[in-house]
C-alpha positions in Angstrom: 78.2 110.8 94.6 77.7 111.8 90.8 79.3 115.1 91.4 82.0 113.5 93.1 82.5 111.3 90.0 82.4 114.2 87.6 84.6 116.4 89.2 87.5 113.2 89.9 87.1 112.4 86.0 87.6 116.2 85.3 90.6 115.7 87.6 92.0 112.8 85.6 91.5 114.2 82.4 93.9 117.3 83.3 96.5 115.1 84.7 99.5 114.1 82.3 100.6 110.5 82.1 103.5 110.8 84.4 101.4 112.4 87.1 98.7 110.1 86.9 101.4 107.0 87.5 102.4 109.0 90.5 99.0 109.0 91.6 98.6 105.4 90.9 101.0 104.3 93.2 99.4 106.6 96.2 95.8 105.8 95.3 96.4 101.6 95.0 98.4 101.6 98.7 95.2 104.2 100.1 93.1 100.9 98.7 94.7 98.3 100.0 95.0 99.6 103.3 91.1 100.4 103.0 90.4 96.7 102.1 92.7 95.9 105.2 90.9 97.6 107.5 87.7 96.3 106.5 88.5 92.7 106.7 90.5 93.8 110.2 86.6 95.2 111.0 85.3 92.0 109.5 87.2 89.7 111.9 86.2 91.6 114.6 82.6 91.1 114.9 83.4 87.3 113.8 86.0 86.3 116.0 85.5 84.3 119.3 87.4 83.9 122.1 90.0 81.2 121.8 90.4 81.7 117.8 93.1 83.4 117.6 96.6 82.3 119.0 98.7 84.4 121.1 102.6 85.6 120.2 103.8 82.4 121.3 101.6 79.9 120.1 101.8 82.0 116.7 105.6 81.6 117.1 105.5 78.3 117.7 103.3 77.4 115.0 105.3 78.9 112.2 108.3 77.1 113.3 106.0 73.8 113.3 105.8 75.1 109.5 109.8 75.9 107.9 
């Protein structure tokens, strides 16, 4: 993982300000979606049948809510 490391701060370094904003934007959406799919993985192994509702007891639900 240390070469990894060395060779993406090499990368940054190079990169000028604008590009590196570009790759801002790109890297924080390829993080969120990672932290998405790990809680999606997360629910997964803790859910049990009967927690979750289906499409129309979600529906109904958030009109219970407005």
């Amino acid at each position: 993982m240390e070469l990894f490391r060395n060779r993406l701060h090499l990368l940054i370094d190079q990169l000028s300000d604008e590009e590196l904003a570009d790759m801002w934007t790109v890297l924080a959406d390829l993080c969120y979606d990672l932290y998405m799919q790990r809680a999606i993985q997360a629910s997964k192994r803790s859910l049990k049948p009967g927690d979750t509702f289906t499409r129309e007891e979600a529906l109904q639900f958030l009109s219970l809510m407005m």
